[in-house]
N, C-alpha and C positions, 0 to 999 in steps of 0.2 A: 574574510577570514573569521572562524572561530574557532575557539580554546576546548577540547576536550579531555575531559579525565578518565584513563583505562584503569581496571584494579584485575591486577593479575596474580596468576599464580604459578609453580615453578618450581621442579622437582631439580635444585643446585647442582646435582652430581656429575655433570657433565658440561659443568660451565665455569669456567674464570670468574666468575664474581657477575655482579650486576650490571658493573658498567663499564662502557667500551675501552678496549685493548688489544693493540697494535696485533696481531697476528693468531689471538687468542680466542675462542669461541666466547659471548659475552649475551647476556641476559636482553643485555639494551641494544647492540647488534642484529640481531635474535628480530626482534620484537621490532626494529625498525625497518630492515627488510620486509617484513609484513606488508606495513605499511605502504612503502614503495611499491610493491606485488599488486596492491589492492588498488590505488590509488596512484599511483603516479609519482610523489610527492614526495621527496627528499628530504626527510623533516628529522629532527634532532628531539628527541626525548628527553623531559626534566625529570627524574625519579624522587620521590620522596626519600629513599635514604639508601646507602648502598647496601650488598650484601657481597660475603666473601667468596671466594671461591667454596662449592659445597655446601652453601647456607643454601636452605630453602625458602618461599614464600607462599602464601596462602592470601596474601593483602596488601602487596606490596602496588601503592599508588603512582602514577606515570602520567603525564600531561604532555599535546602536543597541539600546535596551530595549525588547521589547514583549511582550503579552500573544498574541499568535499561536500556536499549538501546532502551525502546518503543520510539514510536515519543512523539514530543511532543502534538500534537492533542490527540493519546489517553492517554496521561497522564492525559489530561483535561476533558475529557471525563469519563476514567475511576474512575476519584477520585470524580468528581461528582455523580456517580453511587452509590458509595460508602458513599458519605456525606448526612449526614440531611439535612430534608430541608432550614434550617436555614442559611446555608454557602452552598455559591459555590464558584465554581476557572470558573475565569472571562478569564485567557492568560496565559500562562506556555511559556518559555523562555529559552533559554541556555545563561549563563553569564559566567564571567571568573569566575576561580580558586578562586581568593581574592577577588570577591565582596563580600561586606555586606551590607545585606541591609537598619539597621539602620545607623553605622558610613560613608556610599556613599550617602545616601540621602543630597540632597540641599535645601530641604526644605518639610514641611507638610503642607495638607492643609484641612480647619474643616470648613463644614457647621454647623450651630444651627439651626434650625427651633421653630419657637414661633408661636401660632395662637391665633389670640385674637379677631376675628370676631364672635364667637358663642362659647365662655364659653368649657363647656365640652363635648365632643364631643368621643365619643365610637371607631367609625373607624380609629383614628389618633390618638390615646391615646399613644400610644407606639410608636411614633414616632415624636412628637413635646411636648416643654412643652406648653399646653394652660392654657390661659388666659383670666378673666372674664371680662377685660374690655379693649376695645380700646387703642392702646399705640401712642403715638408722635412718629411716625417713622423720620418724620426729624430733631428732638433733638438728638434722638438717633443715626441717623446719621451724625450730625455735632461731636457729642462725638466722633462717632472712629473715623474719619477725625483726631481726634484736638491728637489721643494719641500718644507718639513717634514712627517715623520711625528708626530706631538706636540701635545700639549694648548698650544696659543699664540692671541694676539690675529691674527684676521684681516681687521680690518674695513677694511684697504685695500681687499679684493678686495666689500665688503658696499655696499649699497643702505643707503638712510635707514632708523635703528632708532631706537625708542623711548628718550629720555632715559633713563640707568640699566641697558638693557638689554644682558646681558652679549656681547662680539662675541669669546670665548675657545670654539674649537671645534680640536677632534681630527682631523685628515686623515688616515682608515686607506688610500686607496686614489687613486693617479692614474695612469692607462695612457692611453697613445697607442696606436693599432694603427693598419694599413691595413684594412681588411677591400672587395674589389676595386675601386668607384668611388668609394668612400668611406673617411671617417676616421673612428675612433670615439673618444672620447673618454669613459673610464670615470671613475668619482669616488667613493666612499663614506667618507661621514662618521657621528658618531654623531647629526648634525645640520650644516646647512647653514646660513648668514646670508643673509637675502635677495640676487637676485644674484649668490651668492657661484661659484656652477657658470659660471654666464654671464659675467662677467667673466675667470675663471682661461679658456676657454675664448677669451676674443676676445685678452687676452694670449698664448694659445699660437698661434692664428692668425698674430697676428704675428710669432712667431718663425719659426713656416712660410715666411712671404713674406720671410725675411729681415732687417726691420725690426728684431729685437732680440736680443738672443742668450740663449740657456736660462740664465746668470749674472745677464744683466741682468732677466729675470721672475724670479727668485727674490729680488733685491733690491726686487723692488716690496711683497715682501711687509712689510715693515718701512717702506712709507712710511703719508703721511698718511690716512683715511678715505677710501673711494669714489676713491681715487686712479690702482687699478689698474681696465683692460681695457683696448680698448673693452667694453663690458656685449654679447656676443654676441646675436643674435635669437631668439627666445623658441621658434620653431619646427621648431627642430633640438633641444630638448631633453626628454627623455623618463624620468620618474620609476620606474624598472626594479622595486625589490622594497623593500619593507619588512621589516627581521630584526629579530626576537625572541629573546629566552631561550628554549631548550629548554622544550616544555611549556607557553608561553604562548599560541600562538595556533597548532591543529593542523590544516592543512590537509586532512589525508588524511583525509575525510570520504564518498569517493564522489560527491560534489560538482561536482568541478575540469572545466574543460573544457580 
């Protein structure tokens, strides 16, 4: 047996989320059938982190055990042959025995995209939330400048979590940019709280249209649970890369596409 690491990617709009569910088309269902197609092999997929229904990925990391001795080129090959067009496998890897690839990750990292240069817009529908009017990009970007960098409770900005479970997460990363008809919206944490990108994002929105001022969403972050956004639309948000420790999971395999 050995432990391989697949980095895929995955256009959400026609799938329930990441991970499997009882009668629902699903990312990791998806992706393990592949496998079985290819390979014979009944095997269970650890994902680095979920995504929602509609969330897209571009980096989203998957580990699985098997007794297959192909290279790895035609694993990547072969399972692309095999997968819809919606998902491909970007790099296939050999790791150790005990990697995992959600509890080894150092951190996640989410694009948003927002376009609010021409309203509604058919070819980008499904991949940004648009917007019918113009927003303050540099309000907006003074807002994430001003949120903490630091290990704190954020479960204003969080979705419903499990009794117990901990809503204390580290904010390494928030940019605002224009990038030409659109807005981008970067974010990287060592972990995310459900929600937690999609809310900060429909918060900054409204600072765009005016409605709040980059003070006043920083104050939101010290209020009550699920208190801040609105929760932004699932469809403008895109799971960019999964990082590691040096040496934990090495791409440069000849692999890559």
């Amino acid at each position: 047996m050995r432990r391989l690491a697949l980095r895929i990617g995955y256009d959400g709009t026609d799938f329930a989320g990441s991970q499997s569910q009882p009668t629902q088309r699903t990312v990791q269902d998806t992706v393990e059938a592949a496998v079985a197609e290819f390979t014979g092999e009944r095997r269970r997929l650890a994902f680095a982190g979920r995504t929602d229904a509609g969330v897209h990925a571009m980096g989203q990391v998957v580990a699985l055990d098997t007794a297959s001795t192909h290279d790895l080129a035609t694993w990547r090959d072969a399972l692309n042959h095999f997968l819809p067009e919606d998902v491909v496998v970007s790099a296939v890897t050999a790791v150790g025995d005990r990697f995992d690839p959600r509890r080894d990750a150092t951190s996640r990292r989410y694009r948003y995209r927002i376009e609010d240069a021409h309203g509604r817009w058919p070819l980008t529908r499904r991949s940004a939330w648009q917007r019918a009017h113009p927003l303050d990009v540099p309000a907006m970007a003074e807002a994430a400048a001003m949120l903490p960098r630091m290990a704190r409770d954020w479960s204003a900005f969080s979705g419903p979590v499990p009794e117990g479970y901990s809503t204390v997460r580290a904010l390494m990363c928030c940019l605002v940019r224009r990038d030409g008809e659109a807005i981008n919206v970067e974010m990287e944490a060592g972990g995310f709280l459900p929600h937690q990108v999609r809310r900060t994002v429909g918060a900054l929105e409204r600072v765009g249209r005016g409605r709040m001022s980059p003070q006043g969403l920083v104050a939101l972050v010290d209020g009550p649970p699920a208190s801040a956004g609105p929760t932004a639309p699932s469809q403008g948000l895109t799971l960019v890369a999964v990082r590691y420790a040096p040496g934990t999971v090495e791409w440069g395999t000849g692999t890559e596409r």
